[in-house]
OpenMM code with the backbone's topology and positions (N, CA, C; nanometers):
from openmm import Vec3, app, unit

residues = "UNK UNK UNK UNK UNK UNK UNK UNK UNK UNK UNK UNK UNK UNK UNK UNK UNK UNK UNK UNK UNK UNK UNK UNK UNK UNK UNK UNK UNK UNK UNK UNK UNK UNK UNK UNK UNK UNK UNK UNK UNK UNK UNK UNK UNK UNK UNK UNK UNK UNK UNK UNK UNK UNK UNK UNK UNK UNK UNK UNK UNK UNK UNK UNK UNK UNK UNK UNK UNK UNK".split()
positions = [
    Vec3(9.9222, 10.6624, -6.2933),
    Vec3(9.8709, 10.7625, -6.3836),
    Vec3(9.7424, 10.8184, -6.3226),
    Vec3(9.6918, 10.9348, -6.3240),
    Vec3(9.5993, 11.0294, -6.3203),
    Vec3(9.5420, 11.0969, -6.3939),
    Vec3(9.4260, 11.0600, -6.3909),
    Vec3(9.3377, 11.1809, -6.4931),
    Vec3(9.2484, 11.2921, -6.4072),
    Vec3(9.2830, 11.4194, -6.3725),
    Vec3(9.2280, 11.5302, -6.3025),
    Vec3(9.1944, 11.6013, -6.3464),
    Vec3(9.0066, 11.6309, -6.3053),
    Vec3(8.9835, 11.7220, -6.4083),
    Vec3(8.9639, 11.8136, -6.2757),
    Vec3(8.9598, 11.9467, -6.2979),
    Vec3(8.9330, 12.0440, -6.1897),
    Vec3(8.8314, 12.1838, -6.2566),
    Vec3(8.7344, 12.1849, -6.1648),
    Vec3(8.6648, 12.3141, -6.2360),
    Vec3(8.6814, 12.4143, -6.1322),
    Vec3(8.6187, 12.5683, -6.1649),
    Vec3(8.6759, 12.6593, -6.0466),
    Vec3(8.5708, 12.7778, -6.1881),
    Vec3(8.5200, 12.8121, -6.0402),
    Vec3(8.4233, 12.9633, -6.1265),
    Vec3(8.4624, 13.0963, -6.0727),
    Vec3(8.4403, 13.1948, -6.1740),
    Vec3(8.5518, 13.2993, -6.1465),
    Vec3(8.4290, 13.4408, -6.1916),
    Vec3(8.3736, 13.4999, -6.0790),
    Vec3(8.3214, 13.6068, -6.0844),
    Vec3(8.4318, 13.7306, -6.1480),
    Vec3(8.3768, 13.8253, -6.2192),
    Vec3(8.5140, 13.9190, -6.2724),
    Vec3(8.4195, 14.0397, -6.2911),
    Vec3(8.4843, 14.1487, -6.1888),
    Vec3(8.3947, 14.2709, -6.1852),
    Vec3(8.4650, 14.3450, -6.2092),
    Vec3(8.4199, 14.4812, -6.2861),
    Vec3(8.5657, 14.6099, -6.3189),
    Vec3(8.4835, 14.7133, -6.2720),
    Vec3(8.5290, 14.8102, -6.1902),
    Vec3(8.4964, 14.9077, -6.0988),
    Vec3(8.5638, 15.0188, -6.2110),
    Vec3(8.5001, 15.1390, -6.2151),
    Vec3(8.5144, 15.2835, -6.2765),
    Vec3(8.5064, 15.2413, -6.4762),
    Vec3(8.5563, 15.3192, -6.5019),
    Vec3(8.5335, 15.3249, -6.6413),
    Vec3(8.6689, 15.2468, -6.7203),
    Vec3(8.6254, 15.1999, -6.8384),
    Vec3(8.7501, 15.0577, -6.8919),
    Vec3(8.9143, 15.1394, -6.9190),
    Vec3(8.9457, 15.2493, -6.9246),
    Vec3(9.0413, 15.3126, -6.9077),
    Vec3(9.1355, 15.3667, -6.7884),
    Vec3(9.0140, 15.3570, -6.6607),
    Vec3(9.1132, 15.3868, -6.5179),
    Vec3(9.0190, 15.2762, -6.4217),
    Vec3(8.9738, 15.1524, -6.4655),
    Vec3(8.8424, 15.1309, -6.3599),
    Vec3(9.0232, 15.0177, -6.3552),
    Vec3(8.9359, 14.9552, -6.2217),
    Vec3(9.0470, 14.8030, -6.1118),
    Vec3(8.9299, 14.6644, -6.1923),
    Vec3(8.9958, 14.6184, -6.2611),
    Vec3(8.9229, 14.4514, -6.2703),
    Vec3(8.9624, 14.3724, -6.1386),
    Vec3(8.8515, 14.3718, -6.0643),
    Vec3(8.8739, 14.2773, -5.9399),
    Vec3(8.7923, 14.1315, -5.9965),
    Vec3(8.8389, 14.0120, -5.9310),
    Vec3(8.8655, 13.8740, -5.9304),
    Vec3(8.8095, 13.7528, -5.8332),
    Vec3(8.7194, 13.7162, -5.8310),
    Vec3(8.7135, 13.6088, -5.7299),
    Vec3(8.6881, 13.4503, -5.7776),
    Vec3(8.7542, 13.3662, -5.7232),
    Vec3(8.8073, 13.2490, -5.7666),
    Vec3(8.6963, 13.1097, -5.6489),
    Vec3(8.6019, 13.0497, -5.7069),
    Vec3(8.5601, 12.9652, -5.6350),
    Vec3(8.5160, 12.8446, -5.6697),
    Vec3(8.5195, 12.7341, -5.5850),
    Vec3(8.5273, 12.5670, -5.6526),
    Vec3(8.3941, 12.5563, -5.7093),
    Vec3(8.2768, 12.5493, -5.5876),
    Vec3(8.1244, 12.5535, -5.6568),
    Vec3(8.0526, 12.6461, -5.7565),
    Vec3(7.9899, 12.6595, -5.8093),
    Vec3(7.9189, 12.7386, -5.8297),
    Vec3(7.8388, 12.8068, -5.7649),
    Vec3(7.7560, 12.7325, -5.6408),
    Vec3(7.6729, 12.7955, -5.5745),
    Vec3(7.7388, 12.9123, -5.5055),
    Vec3(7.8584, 12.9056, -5.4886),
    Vec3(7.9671, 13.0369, -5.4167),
    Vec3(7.9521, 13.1457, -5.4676),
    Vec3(8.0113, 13.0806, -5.6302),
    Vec3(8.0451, 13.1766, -5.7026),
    Vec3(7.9035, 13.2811, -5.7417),
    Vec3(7.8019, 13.2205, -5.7258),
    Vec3(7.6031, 13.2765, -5.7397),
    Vec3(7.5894, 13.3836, -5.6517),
    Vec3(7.6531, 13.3166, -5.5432),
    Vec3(7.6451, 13.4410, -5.4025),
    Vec3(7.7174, 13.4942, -5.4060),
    Vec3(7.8105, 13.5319, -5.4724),
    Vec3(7.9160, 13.6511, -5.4676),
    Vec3(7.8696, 13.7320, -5.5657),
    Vec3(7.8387, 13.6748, -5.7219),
    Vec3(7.7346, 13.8010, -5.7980),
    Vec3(7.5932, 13.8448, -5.7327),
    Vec3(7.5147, 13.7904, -5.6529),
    Vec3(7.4007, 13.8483, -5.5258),
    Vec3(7.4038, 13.9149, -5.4846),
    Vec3(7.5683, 13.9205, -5.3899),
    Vec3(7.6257, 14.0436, -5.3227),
    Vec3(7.6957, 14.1524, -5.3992),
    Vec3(7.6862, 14.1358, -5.4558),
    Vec3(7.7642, 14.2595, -5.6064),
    Vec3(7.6443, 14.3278, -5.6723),
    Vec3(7.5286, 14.2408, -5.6724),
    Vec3(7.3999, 14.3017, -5.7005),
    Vec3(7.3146, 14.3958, -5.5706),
    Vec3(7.3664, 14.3524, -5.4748),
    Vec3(7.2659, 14.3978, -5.3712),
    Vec3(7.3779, 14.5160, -5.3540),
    Vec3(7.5376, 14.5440, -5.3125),
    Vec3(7.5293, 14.6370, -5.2407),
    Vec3(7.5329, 14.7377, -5.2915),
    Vec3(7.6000, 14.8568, -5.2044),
    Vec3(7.5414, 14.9902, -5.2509),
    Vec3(7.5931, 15.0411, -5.3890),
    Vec3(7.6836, 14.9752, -5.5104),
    Vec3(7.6753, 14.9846, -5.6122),
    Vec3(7.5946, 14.9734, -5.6830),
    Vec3(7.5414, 14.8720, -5.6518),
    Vec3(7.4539, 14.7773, -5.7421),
    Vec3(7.3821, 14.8672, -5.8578),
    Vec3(7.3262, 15.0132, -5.8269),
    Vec3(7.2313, 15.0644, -5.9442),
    Vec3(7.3318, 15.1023, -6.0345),
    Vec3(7.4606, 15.0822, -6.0194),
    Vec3(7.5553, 15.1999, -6.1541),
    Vec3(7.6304, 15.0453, -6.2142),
    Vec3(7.5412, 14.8888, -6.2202),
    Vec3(7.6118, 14.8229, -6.2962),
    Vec3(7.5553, 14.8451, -6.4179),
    Vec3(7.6022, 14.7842, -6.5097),
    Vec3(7.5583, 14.7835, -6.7075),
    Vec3(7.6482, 14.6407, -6.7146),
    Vec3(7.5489, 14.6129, -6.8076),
    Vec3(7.5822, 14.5329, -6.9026),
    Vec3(7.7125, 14.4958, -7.0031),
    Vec3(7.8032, 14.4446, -6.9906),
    Vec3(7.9093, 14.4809, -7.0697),
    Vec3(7.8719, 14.4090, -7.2018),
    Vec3(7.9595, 14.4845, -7.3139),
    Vec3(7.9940, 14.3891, -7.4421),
    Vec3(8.0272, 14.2539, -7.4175),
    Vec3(7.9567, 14.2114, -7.5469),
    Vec3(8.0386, 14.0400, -7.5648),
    Vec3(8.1436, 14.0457, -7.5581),
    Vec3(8.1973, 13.9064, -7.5506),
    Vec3(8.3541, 13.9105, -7.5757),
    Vec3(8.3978, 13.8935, -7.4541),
    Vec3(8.5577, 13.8338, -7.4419),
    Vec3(8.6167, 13.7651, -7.3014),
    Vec3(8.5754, 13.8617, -7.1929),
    Vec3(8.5974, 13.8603, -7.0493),
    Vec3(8.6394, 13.9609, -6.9595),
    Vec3(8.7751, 14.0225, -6.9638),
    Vec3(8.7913, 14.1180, -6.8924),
    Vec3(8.8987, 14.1912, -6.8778),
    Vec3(9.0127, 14.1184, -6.8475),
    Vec3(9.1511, 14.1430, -6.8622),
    Vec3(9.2723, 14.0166, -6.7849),
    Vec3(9.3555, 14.0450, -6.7164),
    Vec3(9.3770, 14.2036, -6.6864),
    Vec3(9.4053, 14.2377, -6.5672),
    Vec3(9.3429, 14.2823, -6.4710),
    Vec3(9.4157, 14.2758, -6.3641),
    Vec3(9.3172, 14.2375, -6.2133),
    Vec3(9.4300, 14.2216, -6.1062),
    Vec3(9.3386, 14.1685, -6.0090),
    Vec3(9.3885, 14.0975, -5.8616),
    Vec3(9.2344, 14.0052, -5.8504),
    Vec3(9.3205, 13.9414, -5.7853),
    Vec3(9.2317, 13.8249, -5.6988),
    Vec3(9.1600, 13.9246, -5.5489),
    Vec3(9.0331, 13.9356, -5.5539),
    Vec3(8.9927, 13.9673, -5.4295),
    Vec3(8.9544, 13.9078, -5.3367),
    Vec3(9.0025, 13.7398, -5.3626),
    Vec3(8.8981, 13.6647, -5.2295),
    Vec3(8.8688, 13.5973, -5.3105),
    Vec3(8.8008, 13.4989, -5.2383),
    Vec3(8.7252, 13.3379, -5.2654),
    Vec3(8.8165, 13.2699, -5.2255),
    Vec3(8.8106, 13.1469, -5.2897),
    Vec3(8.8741, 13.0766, -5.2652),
    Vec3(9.0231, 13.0359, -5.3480),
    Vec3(9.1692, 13.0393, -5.3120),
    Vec3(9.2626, 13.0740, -5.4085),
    Vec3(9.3000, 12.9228, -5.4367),
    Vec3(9.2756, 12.8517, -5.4142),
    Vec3(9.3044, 12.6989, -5.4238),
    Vec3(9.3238, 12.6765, -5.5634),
] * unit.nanometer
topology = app.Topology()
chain = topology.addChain("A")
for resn in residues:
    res = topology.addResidue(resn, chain)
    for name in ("N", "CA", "C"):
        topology.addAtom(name, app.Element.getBySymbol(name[0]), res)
């Protein structure tokens, strides 16, 4: 018998406006990964046209863009 617990942090960014924007996806074991991938989402040349979204879940369609798919 096995008891497995598994955690996995999941950056979730939506590009254009909530009616035609892409929910892109990235999937990673640490956290510290997953820190540096919102860093780099802050720094590049998007970065000034993010906002704040509403409460409430993230978006649930998507693709996976990377990290780690494990």
């Amino acid at each position: 018998m096995w008891l497995i617990r598994q955690t996995q942090w999941q950056v979730v960014a939506r590009t254009g406006d909530t009616e035609s924007g892409k929910v892109l996806r990235w999937t990673y074991d640490s956290h510290d990964e997953a820190e540096a991938m919102v860093g780099r989402l802050l720094r590049s040349e998007t970065a000034g046209r993010w906002r704040e979204q509403q409460s409430g879940p993230p978006p649930h369609q998507g693709r996976s863009a990377g990290g780690d798919s494990s």
